[in-house]
C-alpha positions in Angstrom: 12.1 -111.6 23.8 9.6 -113.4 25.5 6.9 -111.0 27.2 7.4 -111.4 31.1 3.9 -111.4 33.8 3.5 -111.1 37.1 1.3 -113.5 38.6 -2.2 -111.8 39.1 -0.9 -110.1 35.2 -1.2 -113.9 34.0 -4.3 -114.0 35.8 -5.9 -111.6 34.5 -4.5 -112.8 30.9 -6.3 -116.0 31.6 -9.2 -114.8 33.3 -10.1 -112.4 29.9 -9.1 -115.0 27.7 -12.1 -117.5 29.7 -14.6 -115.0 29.7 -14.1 -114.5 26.1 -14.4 -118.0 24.7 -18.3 -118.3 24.3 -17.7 -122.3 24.6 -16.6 -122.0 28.3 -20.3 -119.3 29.5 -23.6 -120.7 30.4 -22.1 -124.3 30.0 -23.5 -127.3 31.6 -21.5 -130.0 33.7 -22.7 -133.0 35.5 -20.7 -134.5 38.2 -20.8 -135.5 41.7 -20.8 -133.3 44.8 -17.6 -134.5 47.3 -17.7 -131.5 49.1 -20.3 -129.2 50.1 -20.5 -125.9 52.7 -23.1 -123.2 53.0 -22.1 -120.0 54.1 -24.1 -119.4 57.8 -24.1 -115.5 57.1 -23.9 -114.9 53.1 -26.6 -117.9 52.6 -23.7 -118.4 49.7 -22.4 -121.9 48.7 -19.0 -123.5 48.2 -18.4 -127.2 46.5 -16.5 -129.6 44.8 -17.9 -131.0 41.8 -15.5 -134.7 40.7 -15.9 -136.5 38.0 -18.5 -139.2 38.4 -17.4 -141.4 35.2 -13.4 -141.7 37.0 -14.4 -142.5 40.8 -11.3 -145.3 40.8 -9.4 -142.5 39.5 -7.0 -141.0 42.2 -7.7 -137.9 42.5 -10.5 -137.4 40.5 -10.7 -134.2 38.2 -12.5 -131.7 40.1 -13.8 -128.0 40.0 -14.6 -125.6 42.8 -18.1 -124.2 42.0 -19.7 -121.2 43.9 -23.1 -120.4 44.3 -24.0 -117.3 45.3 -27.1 -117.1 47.3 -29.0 -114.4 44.8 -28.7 -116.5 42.4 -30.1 -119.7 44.2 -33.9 -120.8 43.1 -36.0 -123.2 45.5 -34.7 -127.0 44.5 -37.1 -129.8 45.3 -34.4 -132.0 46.7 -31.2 -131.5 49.1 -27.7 -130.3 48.1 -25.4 -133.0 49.7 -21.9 -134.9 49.3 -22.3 -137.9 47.2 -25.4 -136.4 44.7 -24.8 -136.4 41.3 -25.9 -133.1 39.9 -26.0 -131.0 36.8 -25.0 -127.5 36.9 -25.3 -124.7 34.7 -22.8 -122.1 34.7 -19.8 -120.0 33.8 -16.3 -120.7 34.0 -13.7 -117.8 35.5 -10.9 -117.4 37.9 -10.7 -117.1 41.2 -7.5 -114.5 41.2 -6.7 -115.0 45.1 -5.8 -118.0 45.1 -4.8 -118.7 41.4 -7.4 -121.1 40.6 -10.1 -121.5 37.7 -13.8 -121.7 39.4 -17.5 -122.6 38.4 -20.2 -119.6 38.8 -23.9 -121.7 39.3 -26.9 -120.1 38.1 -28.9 -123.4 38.0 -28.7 -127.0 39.4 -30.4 -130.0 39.2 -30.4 -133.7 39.3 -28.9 -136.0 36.9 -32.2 -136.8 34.3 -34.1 -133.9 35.1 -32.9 -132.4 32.0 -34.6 -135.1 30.5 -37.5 -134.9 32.2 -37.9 -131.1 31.8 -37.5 -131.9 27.7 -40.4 -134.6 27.8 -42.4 -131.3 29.9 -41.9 -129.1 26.9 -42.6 -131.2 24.2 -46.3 -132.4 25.8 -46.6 -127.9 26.1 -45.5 -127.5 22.4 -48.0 -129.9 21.4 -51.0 -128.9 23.5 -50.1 -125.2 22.1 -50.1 -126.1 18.5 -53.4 -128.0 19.1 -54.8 -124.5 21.1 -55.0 -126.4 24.3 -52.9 -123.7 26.3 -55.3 -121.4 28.1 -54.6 -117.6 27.3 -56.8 -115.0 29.0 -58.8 -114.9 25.6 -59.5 -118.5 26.0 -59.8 -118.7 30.2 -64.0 -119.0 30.8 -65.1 -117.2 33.8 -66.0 -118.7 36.8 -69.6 -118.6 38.1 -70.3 -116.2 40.7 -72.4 -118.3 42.3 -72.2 -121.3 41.6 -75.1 -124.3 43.1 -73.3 -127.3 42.7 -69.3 -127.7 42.3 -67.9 -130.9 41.3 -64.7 -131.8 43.3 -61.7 -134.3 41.8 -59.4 -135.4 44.5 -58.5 -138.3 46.6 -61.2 -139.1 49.0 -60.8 -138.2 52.9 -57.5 -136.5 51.8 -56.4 -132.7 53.3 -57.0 -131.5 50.1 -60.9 -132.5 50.5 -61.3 -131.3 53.9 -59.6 -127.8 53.1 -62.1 -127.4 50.3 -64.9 -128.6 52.6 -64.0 -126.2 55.5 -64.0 -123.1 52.9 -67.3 -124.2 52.0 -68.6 -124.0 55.3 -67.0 -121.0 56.1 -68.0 -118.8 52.9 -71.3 -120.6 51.1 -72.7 -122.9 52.8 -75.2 -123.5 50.6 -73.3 -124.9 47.8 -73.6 -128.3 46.7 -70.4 -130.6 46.2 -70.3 -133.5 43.9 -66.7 -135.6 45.2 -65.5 -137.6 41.9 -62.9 -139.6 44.0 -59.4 -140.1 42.1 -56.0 -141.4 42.8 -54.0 -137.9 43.0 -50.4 -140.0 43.2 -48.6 -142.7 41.5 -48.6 -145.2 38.2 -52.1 -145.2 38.4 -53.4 -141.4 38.9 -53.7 -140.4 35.8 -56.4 -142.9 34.5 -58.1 -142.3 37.8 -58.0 -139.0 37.3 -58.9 -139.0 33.9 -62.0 -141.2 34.8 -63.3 -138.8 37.0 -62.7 -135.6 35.0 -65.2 -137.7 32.2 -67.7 -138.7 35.0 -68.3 -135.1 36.8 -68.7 -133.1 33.7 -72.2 -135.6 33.0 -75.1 -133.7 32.5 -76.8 -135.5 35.3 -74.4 -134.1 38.0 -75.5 -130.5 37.2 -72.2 -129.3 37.9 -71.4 -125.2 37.4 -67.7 -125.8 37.5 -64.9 -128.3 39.0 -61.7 -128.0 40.9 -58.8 -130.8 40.3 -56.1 -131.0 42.3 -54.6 -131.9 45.3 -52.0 -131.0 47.7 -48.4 -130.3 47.7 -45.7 -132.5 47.5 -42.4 -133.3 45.6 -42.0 -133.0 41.8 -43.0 -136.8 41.7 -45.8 -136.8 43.7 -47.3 -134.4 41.2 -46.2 -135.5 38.3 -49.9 -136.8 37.5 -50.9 -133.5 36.6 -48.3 -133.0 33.9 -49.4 -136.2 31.9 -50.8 -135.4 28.6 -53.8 -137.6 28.7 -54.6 -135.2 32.4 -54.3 -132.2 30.9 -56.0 -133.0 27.9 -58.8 -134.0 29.9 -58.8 -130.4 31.7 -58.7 -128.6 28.5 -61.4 -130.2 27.0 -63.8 -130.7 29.5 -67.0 -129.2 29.2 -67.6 -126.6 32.0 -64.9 -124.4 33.9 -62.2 -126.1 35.4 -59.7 -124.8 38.8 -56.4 -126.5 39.0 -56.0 -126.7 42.2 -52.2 -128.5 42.6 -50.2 -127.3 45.8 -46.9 -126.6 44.7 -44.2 -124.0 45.6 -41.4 -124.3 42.7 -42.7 -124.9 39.7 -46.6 -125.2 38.0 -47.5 -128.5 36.5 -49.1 -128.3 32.6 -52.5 -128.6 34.7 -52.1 -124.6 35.5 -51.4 -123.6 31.6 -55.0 -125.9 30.3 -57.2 -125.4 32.8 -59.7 -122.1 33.5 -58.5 -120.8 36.4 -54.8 -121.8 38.4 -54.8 -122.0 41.9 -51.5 -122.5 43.9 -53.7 -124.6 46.2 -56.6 -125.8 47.0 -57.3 -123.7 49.6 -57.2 -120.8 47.3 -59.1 -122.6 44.6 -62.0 -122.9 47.0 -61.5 -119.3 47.9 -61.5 -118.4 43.9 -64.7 -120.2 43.3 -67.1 -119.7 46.5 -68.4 -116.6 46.8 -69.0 -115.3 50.5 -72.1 -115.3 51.4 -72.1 -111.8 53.6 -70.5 -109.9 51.6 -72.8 -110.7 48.6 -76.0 -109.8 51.2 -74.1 -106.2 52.2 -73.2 -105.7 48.2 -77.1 -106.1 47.4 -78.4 -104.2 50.6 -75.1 -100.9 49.2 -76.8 -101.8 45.6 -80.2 -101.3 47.1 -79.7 -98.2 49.3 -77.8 -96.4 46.6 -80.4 -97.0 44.1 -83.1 -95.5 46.5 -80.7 -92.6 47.5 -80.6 -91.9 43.7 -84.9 -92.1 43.3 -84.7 -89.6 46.1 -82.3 -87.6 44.6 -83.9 -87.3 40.7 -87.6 -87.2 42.5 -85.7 -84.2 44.8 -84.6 -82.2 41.4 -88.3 -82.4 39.7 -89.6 -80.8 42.7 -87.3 -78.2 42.9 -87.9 -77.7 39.2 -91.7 -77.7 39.6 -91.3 -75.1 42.5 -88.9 -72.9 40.5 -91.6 -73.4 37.4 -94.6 -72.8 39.3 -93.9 -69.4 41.0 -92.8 -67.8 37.1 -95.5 -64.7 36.0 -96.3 -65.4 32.7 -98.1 -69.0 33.7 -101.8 -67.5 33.6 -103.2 -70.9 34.9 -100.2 -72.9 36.7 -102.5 -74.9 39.1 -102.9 -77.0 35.6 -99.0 -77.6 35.2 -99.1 -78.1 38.8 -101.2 -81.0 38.9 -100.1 -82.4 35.0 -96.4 -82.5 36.2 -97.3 -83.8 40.8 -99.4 -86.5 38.6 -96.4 -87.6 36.5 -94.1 -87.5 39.6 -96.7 -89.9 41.5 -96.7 -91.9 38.5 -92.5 -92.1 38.3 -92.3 -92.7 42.0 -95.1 -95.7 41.9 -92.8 -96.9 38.8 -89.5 -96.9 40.8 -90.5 -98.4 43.8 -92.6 -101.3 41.9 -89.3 -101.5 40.0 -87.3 -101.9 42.9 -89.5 -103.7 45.1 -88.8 -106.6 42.3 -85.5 -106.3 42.3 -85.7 -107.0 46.2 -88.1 -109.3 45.8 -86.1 -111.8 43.0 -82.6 -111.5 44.7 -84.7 -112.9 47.9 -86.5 -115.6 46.0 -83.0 -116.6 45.1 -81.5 -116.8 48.3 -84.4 -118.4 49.1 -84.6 -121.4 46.7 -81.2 -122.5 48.0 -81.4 -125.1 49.9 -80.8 -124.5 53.4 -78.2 -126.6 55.5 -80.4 -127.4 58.1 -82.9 -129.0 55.5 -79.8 -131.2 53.8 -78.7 -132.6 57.7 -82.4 -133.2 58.1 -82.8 -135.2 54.6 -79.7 -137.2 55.1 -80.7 -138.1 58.6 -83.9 -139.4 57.3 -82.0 -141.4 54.6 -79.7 -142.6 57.0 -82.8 -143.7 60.0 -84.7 -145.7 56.7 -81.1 -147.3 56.0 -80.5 -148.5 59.9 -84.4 -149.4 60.1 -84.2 -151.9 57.0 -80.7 -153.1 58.3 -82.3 -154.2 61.7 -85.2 -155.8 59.9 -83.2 -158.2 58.0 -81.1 -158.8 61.0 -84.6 -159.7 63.0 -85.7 -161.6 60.3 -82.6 -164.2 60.6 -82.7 -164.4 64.0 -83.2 -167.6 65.3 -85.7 -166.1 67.8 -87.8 -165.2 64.5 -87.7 -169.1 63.9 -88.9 -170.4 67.2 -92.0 -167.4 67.0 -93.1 -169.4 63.7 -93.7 -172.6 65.6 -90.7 -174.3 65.4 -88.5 -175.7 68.5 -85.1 -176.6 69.7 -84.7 -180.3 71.1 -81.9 -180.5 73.7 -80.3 -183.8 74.7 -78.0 -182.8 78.0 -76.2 -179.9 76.5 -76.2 -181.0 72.9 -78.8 -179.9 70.3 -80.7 -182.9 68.8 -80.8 -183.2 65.1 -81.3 -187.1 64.5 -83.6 -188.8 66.5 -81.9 -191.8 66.2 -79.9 -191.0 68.1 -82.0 -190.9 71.0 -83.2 -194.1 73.4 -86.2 -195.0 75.1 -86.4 -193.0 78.4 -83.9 -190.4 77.3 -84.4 -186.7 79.2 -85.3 -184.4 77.0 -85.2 -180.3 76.6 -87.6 -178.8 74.1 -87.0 -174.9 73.5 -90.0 -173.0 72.4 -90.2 -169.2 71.3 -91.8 -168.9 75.0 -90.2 -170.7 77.7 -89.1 -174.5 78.0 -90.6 -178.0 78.2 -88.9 -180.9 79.7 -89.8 -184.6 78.1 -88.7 -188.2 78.0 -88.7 -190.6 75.1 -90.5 -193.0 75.2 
């Protein structure tokens, strides 16, 4: 006899029989969104996934998918009716209302797949060629660096977050801009070009940030290109990447030295500031006379403990062998430390001040307008007129034939100085 069910019993036959076929879990459907809804208190979603290859099918196959909001990861584009999507997921029942349902644990656009395959294979091949930073392979950053190469698109926020950390925590660093198209076809040569030109020996560079600011997946998509990240792995001195994103880390991150999330932070990773170095040296300095005082403190206590024993028949002699080799250690210590001082100011003070810089480049720029104003003085037609020559004015019109003139004709004749008046004769 046939076995008999209630309905949630066949529900719960089918729902086990689902969960238990390994072709129906952590399966991945594309399709089109024709309905959408997010859950104003949960933060959980409900939609419709059809079947985009039968749209003049009617109806359409279709799925109910849910996706609950623990499970949803930051997507760089909007969940609406009409996208066509892949989804990752598990297949079950939905026993109230007797229905089969879709689980999501990941979406994403139709192609990305593809994309995120063509991702991987540039990181497999830059790991099998040791291009992948690990912490082994990471150099260090300088602690204080003098000159820092920049690579980013000139006058964008990028630069002028950089520049504003600068100002705010060394001052008296020295930037070297490398200016490169951060975005589109054409970023990665430019950027490329750059990377070669800033590591030169004549730039004197201690270390370079690349990078530039957030934006979508495309807009960054110049710092996943092989030929970019080779570049970064490869170059000759320390290297931030300094790429603004939120979701995910372009190849840039895994190659270069040191991975900031922006360049903001990147700034703040390589500059140094410039207070807190001065109060680390003036702690450094007072604890290292606190401990002179301290060891020169114990000898004299020892020498007083020593001096006062009985069986020292002449202890003037200790006395004065061991006060001469204390006056000796002191005058050591302090010379010692007096150089320390002495080189950690010379330091400070070989950098060039800021004041100095504004006070070269104004120079430069006073020479540049004083040569521009000669040239334009020297093409004046004033300049002309002051060598002897002079402007012959028939009515209103300048005269350049003098054929053209008759006998008894009024004449103007313009000198550097002043004006004649004439008649032809």
């Amino acid at each position: 006899m046939p076995q008999q069910y209630t309905v949630a019993e066949i529900c719960r036959v089918i729902e086990t029989k689902i969960k238990s076929s390994p072709e129906l879990q952590d399966v991945w459907i594309k399709g089109e969104i024709t309905s959408y809804q997010k859950h104003a208190s949960s933060g959980h979603i409900y939609m419709t996934l059809s079947d985009s290859s039968q749209k003049n099918q009617n109806p359409r196959p279709t799925i109910r998918c849910t996706y609950f909001r623990f499970a949803q990861t930051p997507l760089d584009f909007e969940l609406k009716m009409g996208l066509e999507v892949e989804i990752l997921g598990t297949t079950g029942i939905y026993a109230p209302q007797s229905t089969y349902s879709f689980t999501v644990k990941r979406v994403q656009k139709i192609g990305a797949g593809d994309l995120l395959q063509k991702l991987q294979q540039i990181r497999e091949r830059l790991l099998k060629e040791g291009l992948i930073k690990t912490p082994e392979t990471r150099r260090e950053l300088p602690p204080l660096p003098r000159r820092v190469g920049i690579v980013t698109g000139a006058g964008t926020a990028a630069y002028r977050d950089i520049l504003k950390q600068v100002q705010e925590r060394y001052p008296h660093a020295e930037i070297v801009l490398a200016p490169a198209q951060v975005q589109g076809e054409a970023a990665p040569q430019s950027i490329v070009a750059a990377l070669s030109e800033i590591q030169k020996k004549e730039w004197r560079c201690d270390v370079v940030i690349v990078g530039r600011g957030g934006g979508s997946a495309e807009d960054l998509m110049a710092f996943n290109d092989e030929a970019v990240c080779r570049a970064i792995a490869t170059c000759r001195i320390a290297v931030v990447s300094a790429v603004g994103h939120q979701i995910d880390h372009p190849i840039s991150d895994d190659v270069a030295d040191y991975a900031a999330a922006t360049p903001t932070d990147a700034a703040r990773a390589v500059f140094p500031v410039i207070e807190d170095l001065q109060y680390k040296a003036e702690n450094h300095l007072k604890r290292a006379f606190a401990a002179v005082e301290a060891k020169l403190q114990l000898f004299q206590e020892r020498f007083l403990r020593t001096s006062t024993k009985e069986f020292w028949e002449k202890p003037y002699v200790l006395v004065k062998d061991q006060a001469h080799f204390l006056d000796e250690l002191e005058s050591k210590l302090n010379f010692t430390f007096r150089n320390i001082v002495n080189s950690h100011a010379n330091a400070l003070n070989r950098l060039t001040p800021l004041e100095v810089l504004a006070a070269q480049k104004i120079k430069l720029t006073r020479a540049e307008f004083e040569s521009t104003a000669g040239r334009f003085e020297a093409y004046s037609p004033l300049a002309t007129l002051k060598r002897g020559y002079s402007v012959v004015y028939s009515g209103d019109k300048i005269v350049t034939d003098a054929t053209t003139l008759k006998s008894g004709t009024d004449i103007r004749v313009r000198l550097a100085k002043g004006e004649i008046e004439a008649s032809v004769k």
